[in-house]
C-alpha atoms as one frame of an Amber mdcrd trajectory, in Angstrom:
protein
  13.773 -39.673 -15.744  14.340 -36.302 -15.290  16.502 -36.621 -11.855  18.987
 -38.279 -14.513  18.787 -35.256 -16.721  19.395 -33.227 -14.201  21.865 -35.257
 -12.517  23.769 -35.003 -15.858  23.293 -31.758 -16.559  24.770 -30.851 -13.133
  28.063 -32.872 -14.309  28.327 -31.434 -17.108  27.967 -28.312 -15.427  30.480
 -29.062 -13.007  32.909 -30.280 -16.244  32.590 -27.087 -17.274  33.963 -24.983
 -14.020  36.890 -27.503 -13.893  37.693 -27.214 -17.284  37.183 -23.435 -16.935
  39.701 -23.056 -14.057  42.068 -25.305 -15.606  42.490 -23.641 -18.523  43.032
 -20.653 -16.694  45.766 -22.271 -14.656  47.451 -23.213 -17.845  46.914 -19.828
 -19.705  48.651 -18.688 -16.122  51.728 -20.440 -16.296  51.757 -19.672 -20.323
  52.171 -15.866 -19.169  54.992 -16.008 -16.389  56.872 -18.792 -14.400  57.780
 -18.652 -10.630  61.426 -16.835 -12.129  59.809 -14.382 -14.033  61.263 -15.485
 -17.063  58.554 -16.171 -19.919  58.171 -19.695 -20.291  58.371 -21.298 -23.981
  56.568 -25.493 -23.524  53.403 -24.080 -23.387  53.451 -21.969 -26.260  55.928
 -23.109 -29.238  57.354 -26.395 -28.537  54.367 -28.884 -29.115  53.501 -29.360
 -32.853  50.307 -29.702 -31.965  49.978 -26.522 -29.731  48.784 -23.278 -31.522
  50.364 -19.903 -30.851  48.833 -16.310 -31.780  49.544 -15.346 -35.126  49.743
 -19.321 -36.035  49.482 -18.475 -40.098  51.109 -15.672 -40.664  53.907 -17.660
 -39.157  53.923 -21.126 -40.578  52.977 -19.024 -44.344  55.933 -16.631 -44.182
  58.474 -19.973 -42.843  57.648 -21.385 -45.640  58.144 -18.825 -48.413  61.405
 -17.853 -46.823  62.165 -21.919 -46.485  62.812 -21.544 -42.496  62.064 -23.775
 -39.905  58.306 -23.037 -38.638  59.669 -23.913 -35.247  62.927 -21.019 -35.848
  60.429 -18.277 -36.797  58.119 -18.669 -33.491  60.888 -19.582 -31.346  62.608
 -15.968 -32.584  59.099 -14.336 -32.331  58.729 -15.508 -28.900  62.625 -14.389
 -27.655  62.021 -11.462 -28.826  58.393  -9.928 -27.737  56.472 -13.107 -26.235
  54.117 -13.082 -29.221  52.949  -9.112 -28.662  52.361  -7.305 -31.767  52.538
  -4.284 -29.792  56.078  -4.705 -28.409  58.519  -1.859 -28.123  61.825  -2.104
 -26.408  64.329   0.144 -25.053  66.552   0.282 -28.368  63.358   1.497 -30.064
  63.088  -1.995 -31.807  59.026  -2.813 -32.785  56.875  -5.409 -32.890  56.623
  -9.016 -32.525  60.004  -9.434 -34.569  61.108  -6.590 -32.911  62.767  -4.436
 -35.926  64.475  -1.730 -35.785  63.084   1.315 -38.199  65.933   0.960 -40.357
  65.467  -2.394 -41.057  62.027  -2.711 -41.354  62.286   0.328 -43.840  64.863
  -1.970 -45.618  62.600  -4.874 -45.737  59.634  -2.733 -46.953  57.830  -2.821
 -44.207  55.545   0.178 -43.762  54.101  -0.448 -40.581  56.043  -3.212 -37.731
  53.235  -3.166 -35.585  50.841  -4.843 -38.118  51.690  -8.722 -37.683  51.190
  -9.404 -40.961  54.490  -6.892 -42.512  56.401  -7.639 -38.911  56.433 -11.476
 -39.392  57.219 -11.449 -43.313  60.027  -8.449 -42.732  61.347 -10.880 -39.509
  61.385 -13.691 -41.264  62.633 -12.383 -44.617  65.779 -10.559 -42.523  66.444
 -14.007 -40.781  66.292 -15.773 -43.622  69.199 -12.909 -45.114  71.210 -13.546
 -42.282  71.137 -17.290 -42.439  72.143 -16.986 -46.206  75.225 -14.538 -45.341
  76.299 -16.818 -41.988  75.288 -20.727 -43.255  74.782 -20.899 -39.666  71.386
 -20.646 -37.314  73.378 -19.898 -34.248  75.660 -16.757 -35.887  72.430 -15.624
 -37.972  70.408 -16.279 -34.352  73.544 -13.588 -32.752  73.644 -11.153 -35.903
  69.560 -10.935 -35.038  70.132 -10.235 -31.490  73.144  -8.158 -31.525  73.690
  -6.555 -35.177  75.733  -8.211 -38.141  78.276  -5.885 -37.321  78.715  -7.499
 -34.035  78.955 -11.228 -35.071  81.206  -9.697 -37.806  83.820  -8.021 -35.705
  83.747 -10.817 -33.312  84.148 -13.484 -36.387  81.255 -15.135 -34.809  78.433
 -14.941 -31.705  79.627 -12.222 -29.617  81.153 -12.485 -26.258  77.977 -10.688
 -24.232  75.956 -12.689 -22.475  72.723 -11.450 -23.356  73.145 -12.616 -26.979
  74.671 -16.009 -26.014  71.444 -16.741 -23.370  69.393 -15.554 -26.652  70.974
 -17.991 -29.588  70.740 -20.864 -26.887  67.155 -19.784 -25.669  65.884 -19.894
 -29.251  67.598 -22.809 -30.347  66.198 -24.619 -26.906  62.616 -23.035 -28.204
  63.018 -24.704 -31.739  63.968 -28.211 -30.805  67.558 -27.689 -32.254  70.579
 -28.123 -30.674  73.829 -26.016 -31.119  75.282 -28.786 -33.557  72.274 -28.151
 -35.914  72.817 -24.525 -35.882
């Protein structure tokens, strides 16, 4: 009897490795892709599939009545789900706001995920009402209202049109829906 104890318990054990090293395979491939560009199926696009921040998210979609999909596709475009993000234009956070905009939205701190994601969402939510459109409130987002405006719609640079069609890709929409 207790060969098949320990006959199972060396399964199980074994289970447990693979398992192990699978999931660090997947958590892998969540981080970087053979192009170096972040990939988006393993962390957004299954319902089922929970990203960081998972919450904050779905409660700040809803009280701004966005897509829950639109919020963490944005939030992944635009820092990969890191609170901590910073980029070159000085822009902070995982919604990556700029200090004049966060200060706009009342956010105090953009680094705390909690203000980012309700400031984010509350700004894309503004720019959806002023454009009626996810793809030109998508560009205004990426490139400035300003931009989309004096362009009458998503501006001709190709790092805003890769963005709009990234996110929309990331949310399950399609540029007709937007």
């Amino acid at each position: 009897m207790s060969w098949m104890i320990d006959s199972i318990s060396a399964q199980f054990a074994l289970a447990r490795v693979q398992w192990g090293a699978l999931r660090s395979i997947v958590e892998g491939l969540a981080r970087s892709d053979q192009s170096g560009r972040r990939p988006i199926r393993t962390h957004i696009s299954h319902g089922r599939t929970s990203v960081p921040f998972e919450a904050l998210i779905t409660a700040a979609a809803r009280r701004h009545g966005l897509p829950v999909q639109l919020v963490k596709a944005v939030i992944w475009a635009e820092s990969n789900f890191d609170p901590n993000a910073v980029s070159a234009a000085g822009a902070k956070g995982l919604m990556q706001l700029m200090d004049a905009t966060a200060e706009a939205l009342g956010v105090e701190d953009s680094f705390d995920p909690a203000q980012n994601i309700e400031g984010g969402t509350a700004y894309l939510r503004q720019l959806l009402d002023r454009y009626g459109s996810v793809a030109l409130a998508l560009a205004a987002y990426n490139a400035g209202p300003g931009t989309v405006d004096r362009y009458g719609g998503i501006p001709p640079y190709t790092e805003t049109q890769t963005y709009v069609r990234r996110v929309l890709e990331a949310a399950g929409m399609n540029e007709w829906e937007a």
